[in-house]
PALUM-605340 format. One record per residue (C-alpha): residue in three letters; chain; x, y, z. Coordinates in nm, 3 decimals. Layout:
<sites>
> aa ch X Y Z
> ALA A X Y Z
...
</sites>
This chain:
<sites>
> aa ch X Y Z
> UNK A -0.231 7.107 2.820
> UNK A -0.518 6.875 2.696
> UNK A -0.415 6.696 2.333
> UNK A -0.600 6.920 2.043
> UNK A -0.846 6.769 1.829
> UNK A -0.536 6.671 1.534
> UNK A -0.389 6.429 1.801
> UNK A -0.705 6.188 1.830
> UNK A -0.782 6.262 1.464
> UNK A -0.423 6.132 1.386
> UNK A -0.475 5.830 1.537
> UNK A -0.795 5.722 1.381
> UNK A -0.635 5.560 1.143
> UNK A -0.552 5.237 1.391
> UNK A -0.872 5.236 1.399
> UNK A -0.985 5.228 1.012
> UNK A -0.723 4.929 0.967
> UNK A -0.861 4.710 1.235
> UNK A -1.250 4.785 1.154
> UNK A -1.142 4.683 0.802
> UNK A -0.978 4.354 0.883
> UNK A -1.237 4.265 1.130
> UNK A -1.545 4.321 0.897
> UNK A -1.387 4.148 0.641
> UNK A -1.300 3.884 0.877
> UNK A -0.933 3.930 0.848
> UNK A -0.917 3.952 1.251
> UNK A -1.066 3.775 1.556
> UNK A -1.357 3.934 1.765
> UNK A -1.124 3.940 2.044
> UNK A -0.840 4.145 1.889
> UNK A -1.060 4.344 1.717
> UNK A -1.229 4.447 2.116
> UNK A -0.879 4.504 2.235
> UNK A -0.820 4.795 1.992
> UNK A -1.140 4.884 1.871
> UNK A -1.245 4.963 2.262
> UNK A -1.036 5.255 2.297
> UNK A -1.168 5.419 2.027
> UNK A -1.521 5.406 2.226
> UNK A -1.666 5.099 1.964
> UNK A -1.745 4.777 2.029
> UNK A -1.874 4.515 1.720
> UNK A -2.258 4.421 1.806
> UNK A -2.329 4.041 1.839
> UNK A -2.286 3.832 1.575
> UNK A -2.003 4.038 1.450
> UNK A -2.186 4.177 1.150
> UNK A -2.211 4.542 1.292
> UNK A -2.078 4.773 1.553
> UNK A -2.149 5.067 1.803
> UNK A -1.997 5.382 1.877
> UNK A -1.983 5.571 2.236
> UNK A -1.980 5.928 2.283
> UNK A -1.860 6.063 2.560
> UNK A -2.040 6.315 2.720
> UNK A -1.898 6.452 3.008
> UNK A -2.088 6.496 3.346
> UNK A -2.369 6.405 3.074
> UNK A -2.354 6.795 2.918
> UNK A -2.512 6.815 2.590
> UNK A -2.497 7.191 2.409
> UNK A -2.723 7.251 2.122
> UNK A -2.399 7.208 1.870
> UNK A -2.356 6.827 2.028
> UNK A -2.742 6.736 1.973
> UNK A -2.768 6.920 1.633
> UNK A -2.443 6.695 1.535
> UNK A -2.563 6.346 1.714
> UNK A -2.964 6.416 1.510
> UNK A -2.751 6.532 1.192
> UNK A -2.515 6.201 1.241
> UNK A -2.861 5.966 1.291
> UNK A -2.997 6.124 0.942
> UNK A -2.729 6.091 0.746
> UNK A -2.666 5.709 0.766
> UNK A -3.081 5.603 0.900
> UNK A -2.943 5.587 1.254
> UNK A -3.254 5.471 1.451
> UNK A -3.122 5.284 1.791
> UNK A -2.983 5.554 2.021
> UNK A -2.901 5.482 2.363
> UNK A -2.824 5.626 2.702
> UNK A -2.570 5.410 2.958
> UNK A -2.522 5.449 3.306
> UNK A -2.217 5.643 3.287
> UNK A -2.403 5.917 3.093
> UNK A -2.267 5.851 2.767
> UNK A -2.461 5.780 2.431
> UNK A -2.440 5.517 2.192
> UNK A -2.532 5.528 1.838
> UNK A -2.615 5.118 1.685
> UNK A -2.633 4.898 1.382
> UNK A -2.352 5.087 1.221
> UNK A -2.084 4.995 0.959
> UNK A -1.725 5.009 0.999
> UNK A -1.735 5.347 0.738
> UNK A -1.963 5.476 0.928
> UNK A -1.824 5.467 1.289
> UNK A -1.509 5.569 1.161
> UNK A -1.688 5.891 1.022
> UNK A -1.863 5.954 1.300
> UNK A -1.558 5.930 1.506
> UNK A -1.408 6.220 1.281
> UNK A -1.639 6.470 1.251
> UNK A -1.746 6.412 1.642
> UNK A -1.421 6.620 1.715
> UNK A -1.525 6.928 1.553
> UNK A -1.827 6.924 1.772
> UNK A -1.639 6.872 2.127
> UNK A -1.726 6.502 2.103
> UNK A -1.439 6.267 2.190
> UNK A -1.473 5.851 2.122
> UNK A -1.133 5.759 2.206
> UNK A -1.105 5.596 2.561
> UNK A -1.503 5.503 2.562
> UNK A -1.348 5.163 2.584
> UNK A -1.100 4.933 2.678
> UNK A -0.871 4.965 2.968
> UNK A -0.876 5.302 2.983
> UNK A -0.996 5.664 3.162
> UNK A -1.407 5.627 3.108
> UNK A -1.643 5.939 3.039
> UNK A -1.622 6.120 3.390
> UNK A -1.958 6.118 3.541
> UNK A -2.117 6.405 3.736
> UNK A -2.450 6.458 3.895
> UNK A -2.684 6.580 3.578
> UNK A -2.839 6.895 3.733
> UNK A -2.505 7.011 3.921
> UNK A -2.497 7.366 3.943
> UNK A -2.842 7.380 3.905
> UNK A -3.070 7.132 4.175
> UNK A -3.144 7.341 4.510
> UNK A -2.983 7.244 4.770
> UNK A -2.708 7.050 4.627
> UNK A -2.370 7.106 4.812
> UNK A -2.170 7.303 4.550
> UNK A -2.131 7.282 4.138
> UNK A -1.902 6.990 4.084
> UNK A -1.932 6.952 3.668
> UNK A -1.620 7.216 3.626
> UNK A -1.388 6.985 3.817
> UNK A -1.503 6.697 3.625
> UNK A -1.461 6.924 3.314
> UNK A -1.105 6.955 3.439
> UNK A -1.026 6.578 3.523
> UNK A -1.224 6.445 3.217
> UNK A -0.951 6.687 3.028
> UNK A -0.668 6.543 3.208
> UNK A -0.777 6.197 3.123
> UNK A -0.788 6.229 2.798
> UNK A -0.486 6.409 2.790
> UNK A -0.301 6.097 2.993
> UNK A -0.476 5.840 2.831
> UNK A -0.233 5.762 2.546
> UNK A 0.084 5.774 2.744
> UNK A -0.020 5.527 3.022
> UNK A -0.106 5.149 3.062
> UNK A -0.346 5.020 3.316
> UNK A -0.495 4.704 3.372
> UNK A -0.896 4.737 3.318
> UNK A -1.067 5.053 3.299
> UNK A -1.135 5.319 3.570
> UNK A -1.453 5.494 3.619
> UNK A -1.390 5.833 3.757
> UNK A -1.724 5.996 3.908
> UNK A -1.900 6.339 4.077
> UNK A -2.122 6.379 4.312
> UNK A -2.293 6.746 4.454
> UNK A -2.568 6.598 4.658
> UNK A -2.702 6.311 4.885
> UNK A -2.899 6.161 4.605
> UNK A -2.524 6.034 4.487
> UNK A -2.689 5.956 4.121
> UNK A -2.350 5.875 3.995
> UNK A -2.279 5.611 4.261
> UNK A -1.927 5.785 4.391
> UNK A -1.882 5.623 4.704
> UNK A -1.876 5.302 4.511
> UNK A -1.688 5.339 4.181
> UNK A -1.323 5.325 4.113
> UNK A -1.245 5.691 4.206
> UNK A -1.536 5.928 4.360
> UNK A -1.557 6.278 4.487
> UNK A -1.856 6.345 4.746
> UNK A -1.922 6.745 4.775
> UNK A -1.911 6.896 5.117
> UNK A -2.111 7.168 5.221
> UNK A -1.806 7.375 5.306
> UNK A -1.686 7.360 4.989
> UNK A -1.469 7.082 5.007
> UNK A -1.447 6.700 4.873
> UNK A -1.446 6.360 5.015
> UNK A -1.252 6.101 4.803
> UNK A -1.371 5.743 4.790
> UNK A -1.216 5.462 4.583
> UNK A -1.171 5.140 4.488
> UNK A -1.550 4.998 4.459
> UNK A -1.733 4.883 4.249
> UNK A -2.047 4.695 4.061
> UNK A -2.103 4.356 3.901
> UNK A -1.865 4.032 4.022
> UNK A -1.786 4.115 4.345
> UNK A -1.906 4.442 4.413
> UNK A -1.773 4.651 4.707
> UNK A -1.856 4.993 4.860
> UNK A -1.567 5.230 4.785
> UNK A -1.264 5.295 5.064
> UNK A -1.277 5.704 5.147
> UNK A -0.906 5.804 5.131
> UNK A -0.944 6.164 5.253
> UNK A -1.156 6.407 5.379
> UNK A -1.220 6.777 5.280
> UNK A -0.941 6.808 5.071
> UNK A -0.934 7.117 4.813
> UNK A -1.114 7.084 4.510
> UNK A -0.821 7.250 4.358
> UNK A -0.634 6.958 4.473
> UNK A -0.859 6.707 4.220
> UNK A -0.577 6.608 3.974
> UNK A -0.383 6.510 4.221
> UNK A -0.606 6.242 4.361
> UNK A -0.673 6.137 4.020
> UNK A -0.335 6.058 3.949
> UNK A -0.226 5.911 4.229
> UNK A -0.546 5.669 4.161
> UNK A -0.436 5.616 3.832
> UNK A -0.064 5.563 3.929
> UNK A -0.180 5.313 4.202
> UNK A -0.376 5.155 3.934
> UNK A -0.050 5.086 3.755
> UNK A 0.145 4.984 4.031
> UNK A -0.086 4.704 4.174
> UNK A -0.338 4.601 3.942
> UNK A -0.360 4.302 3.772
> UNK A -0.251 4.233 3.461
> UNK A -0.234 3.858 3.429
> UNK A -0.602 3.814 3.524
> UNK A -0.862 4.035 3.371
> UNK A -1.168 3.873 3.604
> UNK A -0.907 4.023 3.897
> UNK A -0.840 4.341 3.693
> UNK A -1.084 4.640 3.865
> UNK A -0.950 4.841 4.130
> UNK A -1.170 4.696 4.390
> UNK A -0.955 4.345 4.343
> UNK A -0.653 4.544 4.410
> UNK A -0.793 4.676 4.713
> UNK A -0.919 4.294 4.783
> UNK A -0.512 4.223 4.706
> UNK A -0.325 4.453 4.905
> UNK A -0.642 4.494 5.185
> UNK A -0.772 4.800 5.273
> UNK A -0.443 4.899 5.512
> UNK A -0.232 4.804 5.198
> UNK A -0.436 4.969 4.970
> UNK A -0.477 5.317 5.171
> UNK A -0.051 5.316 5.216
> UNK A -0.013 5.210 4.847
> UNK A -0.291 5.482 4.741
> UNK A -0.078 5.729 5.000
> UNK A 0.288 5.674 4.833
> UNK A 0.155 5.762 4.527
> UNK A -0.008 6.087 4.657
> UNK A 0.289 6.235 4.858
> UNK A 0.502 6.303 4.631
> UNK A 0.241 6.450 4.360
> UNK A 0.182 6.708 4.625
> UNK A 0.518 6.792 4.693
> UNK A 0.623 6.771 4.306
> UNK A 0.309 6.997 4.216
> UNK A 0.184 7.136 3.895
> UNK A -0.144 6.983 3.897
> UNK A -0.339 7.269 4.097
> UNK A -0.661 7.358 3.881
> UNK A -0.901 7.675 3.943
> UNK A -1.180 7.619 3.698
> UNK A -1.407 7.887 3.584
> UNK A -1.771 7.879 3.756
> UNK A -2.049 7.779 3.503
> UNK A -2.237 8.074 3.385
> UNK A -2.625 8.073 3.374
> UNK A -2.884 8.332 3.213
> UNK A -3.105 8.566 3.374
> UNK A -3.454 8.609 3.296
> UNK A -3.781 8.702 3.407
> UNK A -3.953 8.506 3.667
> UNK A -4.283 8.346 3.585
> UNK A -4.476 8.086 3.805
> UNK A -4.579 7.793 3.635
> UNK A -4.571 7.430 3.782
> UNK A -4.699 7.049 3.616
> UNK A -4.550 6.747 3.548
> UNK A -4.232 6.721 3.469
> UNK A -4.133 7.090 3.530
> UNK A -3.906 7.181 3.826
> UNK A -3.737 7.466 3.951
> UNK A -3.326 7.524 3.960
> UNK A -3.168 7.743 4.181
> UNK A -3.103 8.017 4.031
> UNK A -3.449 8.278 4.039
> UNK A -3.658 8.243 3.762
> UNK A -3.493 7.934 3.580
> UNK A -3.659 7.578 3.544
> UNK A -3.575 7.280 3.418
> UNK A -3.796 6.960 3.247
> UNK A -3.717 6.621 3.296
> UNK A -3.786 6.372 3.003
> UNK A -3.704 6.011 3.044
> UNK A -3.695 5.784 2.726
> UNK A -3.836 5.427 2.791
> UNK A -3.591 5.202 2.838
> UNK A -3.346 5.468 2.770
> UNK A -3.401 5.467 2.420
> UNK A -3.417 5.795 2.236
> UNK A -3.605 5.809 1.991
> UNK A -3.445 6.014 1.663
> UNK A -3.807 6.211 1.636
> UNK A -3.791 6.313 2.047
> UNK A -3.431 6.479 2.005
> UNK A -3.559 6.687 1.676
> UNK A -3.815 6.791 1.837
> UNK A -3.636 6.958 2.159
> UNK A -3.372 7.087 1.871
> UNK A -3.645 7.216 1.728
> UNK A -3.797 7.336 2.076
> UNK A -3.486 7.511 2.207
> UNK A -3.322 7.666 1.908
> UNK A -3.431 8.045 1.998
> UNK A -3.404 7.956 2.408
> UNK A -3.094 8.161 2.576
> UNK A -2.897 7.890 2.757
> UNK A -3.073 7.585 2.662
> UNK A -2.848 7.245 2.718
> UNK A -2.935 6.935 2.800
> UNK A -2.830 6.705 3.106
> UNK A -2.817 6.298 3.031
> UNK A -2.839 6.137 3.354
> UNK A -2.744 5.770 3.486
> UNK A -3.076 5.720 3.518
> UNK A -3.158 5.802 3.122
> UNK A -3.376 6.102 3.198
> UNK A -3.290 6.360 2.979
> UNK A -3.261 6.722 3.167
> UNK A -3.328 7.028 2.957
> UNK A -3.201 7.372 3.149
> UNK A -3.217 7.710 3.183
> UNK A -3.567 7.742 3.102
> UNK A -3.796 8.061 3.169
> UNK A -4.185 7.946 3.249
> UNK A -4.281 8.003 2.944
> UNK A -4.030 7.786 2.767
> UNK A -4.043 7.517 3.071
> UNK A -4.448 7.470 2.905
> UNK A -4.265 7.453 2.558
> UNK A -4.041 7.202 2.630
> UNK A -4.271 6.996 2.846
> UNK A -4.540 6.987 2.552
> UNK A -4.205 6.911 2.308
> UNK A -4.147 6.594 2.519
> UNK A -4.435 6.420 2.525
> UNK A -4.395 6.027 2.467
> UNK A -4.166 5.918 2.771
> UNK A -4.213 5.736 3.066
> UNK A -4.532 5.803 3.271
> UNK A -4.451 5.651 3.625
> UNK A -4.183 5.598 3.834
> UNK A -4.177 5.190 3.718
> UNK A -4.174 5.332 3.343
> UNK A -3.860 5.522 3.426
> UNK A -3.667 5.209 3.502
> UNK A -3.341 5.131 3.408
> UNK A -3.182 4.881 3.187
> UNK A -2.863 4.778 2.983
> UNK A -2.886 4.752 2.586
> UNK A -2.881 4.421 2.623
> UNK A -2.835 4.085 2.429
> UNK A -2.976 4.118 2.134
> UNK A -2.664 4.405 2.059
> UNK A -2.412 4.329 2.314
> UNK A -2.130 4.048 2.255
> UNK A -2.141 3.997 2.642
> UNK A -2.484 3.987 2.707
> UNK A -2.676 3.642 2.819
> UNK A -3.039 3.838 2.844
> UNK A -3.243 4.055 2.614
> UNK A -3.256 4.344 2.930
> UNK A -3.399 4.615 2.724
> UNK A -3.654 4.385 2.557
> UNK A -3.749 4.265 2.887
> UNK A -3.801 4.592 3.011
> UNK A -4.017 4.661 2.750
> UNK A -4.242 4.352 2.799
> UNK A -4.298 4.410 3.137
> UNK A -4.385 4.802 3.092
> UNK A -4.650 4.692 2.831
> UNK A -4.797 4.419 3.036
> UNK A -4.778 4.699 3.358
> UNK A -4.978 4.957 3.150
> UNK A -5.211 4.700 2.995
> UNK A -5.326 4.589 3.369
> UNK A -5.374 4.951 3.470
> UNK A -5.104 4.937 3.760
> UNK A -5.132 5.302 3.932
> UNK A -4.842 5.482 3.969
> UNK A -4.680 5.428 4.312
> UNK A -4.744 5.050 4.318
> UNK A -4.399 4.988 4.161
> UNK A -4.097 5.137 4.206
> UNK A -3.797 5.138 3.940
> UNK A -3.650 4.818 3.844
> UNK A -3.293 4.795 3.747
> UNK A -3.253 4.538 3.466
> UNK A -2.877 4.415 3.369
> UNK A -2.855 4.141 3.104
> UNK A -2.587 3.979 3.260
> UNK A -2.348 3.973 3.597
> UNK A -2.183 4.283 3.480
> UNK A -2.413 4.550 3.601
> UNK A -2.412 4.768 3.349
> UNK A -2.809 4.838 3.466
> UNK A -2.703 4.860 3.800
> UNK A -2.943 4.609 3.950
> UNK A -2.700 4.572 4.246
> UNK A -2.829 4.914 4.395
> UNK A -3.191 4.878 4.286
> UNK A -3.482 4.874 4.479
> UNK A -3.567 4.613 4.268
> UNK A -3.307 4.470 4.046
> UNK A -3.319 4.162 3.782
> UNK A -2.970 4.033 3.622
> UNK A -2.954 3.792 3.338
> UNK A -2.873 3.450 3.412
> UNK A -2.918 3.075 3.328
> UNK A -3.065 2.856 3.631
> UNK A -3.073 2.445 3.583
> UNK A -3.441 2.318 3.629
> UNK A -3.480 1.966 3.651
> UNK A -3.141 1.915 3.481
> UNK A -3.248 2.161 3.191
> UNK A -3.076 2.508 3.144
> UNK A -3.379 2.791 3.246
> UNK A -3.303 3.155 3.078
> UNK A -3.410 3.374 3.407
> UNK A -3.287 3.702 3.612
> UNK A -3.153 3.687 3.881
> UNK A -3.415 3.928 4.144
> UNK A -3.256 4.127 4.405
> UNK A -3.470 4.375 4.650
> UNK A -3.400 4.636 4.881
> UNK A -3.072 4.786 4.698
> UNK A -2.982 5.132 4.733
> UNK A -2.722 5.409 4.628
> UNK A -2.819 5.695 4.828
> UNK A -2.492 5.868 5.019
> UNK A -2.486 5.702 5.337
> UNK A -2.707 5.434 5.300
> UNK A -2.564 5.266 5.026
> UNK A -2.637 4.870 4.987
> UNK A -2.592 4.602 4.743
> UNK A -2.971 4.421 4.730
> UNK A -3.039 4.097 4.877
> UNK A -3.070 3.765 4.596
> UNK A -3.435 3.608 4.678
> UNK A -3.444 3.385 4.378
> UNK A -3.457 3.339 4.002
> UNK A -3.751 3.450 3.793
> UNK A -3.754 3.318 3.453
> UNK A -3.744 3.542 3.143
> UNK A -4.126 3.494 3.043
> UNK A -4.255 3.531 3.360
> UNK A -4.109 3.831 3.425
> UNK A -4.456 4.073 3.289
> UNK A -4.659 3.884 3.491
> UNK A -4.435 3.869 3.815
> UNK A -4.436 4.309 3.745
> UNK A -4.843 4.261 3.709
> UNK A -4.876 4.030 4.042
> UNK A -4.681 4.212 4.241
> UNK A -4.815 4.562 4.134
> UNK A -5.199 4.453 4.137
> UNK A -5.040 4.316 4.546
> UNK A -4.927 4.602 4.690
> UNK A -5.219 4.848 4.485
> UNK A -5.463 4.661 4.708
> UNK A -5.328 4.743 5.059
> UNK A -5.355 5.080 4.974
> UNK A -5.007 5.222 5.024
> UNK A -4.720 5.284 4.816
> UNK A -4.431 5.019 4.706
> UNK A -4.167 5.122 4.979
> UNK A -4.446 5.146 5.262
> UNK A -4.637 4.808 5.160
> UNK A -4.223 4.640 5.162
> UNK A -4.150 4.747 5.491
> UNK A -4.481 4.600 5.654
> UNK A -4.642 4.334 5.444
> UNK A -4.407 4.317 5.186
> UNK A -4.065 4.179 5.408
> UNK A -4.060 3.831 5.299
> UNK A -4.102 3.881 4.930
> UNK A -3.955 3.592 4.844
> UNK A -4.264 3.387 4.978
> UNK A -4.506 3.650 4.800
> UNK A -4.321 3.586 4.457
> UNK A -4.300 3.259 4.517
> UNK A -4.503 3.112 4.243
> UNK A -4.267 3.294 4.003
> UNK A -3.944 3.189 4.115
> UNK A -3.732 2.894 4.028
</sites>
């Protein structure tokens, strides 16, 4: 049985007494991040400030969750609100008194903090418009529902070395990068999974290991733990840089790690207990009317669309989410779906509504390049070396100022450091914070990688062809858009004919 709301209410108070010592520099930034990260908050840089993480499952937001994150933002002038990768969302530029009653009252609303940090069970990702996008393989957010329960329910009782990403994927388009996090499960079109594990982004990435094949979806929990227990039994906890799952793998090989990962399994099986049979998700009926335009889509189910809004530089903007509040109030079924990506998803949408919304969420990225994704960057994060957000921005500005058309650029993925938290590695394009010596003096530039890619099956971490440095990086956007607008074709036909060597086109922006 999952822990009720009391049990991670009861232990806030760990919390309260080490945000209080910190701020009033009683305690060291780096004990402060070892208990302060399981309670999903991190201090900001400079130490003055701090963050809080929500964890949104599979990325669902109901209309309680949003009325409580825009209700949250106005009571304490919350204006930096922020999407991540693992389709979470963090609220910034908050006081200790204020994440610690934000962390409260987010229980009452089916919003959990604890274990957004730290070495611990992340938010369980899941493809954003599962049980909705035609012709995905099968609905896969009620098993995450089901393992992101069991997580949390574990979380307290175990010990593991570094963190573990557990994700869900129902379709090819493998948004939440399963075959290549610590724990994945790839839908079948029989109705089955494929389990992949120990990969990874950032230092030493690695495509994940599969460790079975069609197993029962009822069989999840199972898998989970025996990740989890392997996890315990082999990771490492003298070395954090050696600490992910993928360096255990790297440790015990992948013959090692496959018998390791299989002597936990066996005996969960035979033991038992952990069979789960989640309820489908339910979704409303109404009358069918055709409409179509941008940024309106159809689901699956007759008569239902869905409207895809992504905030620049994943950045929501407190005025955007009051207006779809506002927009979906008196709308049967309404939720919204926060990607990886940082497009926002809102479902279950007649054709009326699907107009509605679409007018409601105005303001958001135009092109495919405008949709592209970074971290939050230096200017708030402790780890960061480069301003990734503010980059973003710089170049988007500089893009639309030059009159770029649409398909000359494709989607840049911008971390601020080796870390990957924008997950350049699998980017078309990607750019990762760096320093570079130039003439014996220290250069601030990104690291550029090309040709990544995360699709199931064709998976690859992007080739390094140099360093561009941090101010160069709107022009280098503006060159090489204005470049392949001139041939006439789009990005990913002009780089597979006269854009190969792209190091030698770029070249004047390098170092």
């Amino acid at each position: 049985m999952v822990k009720d709301v009391e049990f991670f209410r009861d232990r806030i108070p760990v919390f309260r007494d080490a945000e209080e010592r910190f701020f009033s520099g009683q305690m060291t930034a780096k004990e402060y991040k070892g208990i302060s990260g399981g309670f999903g908050s991190y201090a900001q840089k400079g130490g003055e400030l701090g963050m809080i993480r929500l964890r949104m499952c599979g990325g669902h937001m109901d209309k309680d969750k949003l009325s409580f994150i825009i209700d949250e933002c106005r009571r304490y002038g919350i204006s930096r609100i922020h999407t991540t990768t693992c389709e979470t969302v963090q609220l910034h530029n908050l006081t200790g008194d204020q994440i610690v009653g934000i962390m409260d009252r987010a229980l009452d609303h089916g919003i959990n903090t604890q274990g957004g940090g730290g070495d611990n069970p992340r938010n369980v990702s899941a493809t954003s418009l599962s049980g909705v996008e035609p012709g995905e393989k099968f609905d896969v957010y009620p098993y995450a529902k089901e393992t992101e329960g069991y997580l949390l329910d574990i979380m307290t009782e175990i010990r593991m070395p570094r963190k573990l990403k557990v994700t869900f994927s129902s379709s090819d388009r493998n948004e939440t990068h399963a075959t290549f996090r610590d724990l994945g499960f790839i839908a079948n079109d029989d109705g089955t999974f494929d389990v992949w594990a120990a990969g990874g982004l950032g230092s030493n990435p690695k495509i994940g290991i599969r460790v079975a094949e069609g197993i029962d979806p009822s069989k999840t929990l199972y898998y989970v733990r025996a990740m989890v227990d392997t996890f315990i039994a082999h990771g490492n906890y003298d070395n954090r840089s050696r600490a992910r799952t993928r360096y255990m793998r790297e440790d015990l090989g992948d013959k090692g790690f496959l018998q390791a990962f299989g002597e936990a399994l066996v005996p969960l099986l035979e033991r038992g207990g952990l069979d789960i049979d989640p309820a489908p998700e339910t979704f409303p009926e109404k009358e069918c009317k055709e409409v179509s335009g941008d940024r309106i889509f159809r689901q699956k189910q007759p008569g239902l669309y869905y409207v895809a809004y992504h905030p620049v530089g994943g950045d929501v903007p407190l005025e955007a989410l009051e207006r779809i509040r506002d927009a979906i109030s008196d709308i049967k079924g309404a939720e919204l779906r926060v990607a990886p990506d940082s497009t926002i998803y809102i479902i279950n949408l007649d054709g009326d509504e699907a107009v509605r919304i679409r007018d409601a969420t105005e303001g958001g990225a135009r092109t495919l390049f405008e949709t592209s994704v970074s971290c939050i960057g230096s200017t708030i994060c402790q780890q960061g070396i480069r301003d990734s957000n503010g980059t973003l921005y710089a170049m988007i500005d500089a893009v639309r100022a030059a009159g770029i058309p649409d398909n000359a650029l494709p989607r840049f993925r911008i971390s601020g450091c080796v870390s990957s938290c924008g997950n350049h590695q699998v980017g078309m394009l990607g750019l990762q914070g760096a320093s570079k010596s130039v003439d014996g003096k220290p250069v601030a530039v990104y690291n550029l990688t090309v040709n990544g890619c995360g699709l199931q099956g064709r998976e690859r971490f992007g080739d390094a062809v140099g360093a561009v440095p941090v101010e160069r990086c709107p022009d280098m956007a503006v060159f090489l858009g204005r470049t392949v607008a001139a041939s006439g074709k789009d990005f990913d036909s002009w780089l597979s004919t006269e854009g190969k060597d792209l190091a030698a086109i770029l070249v004047d922006y390098l170092v």
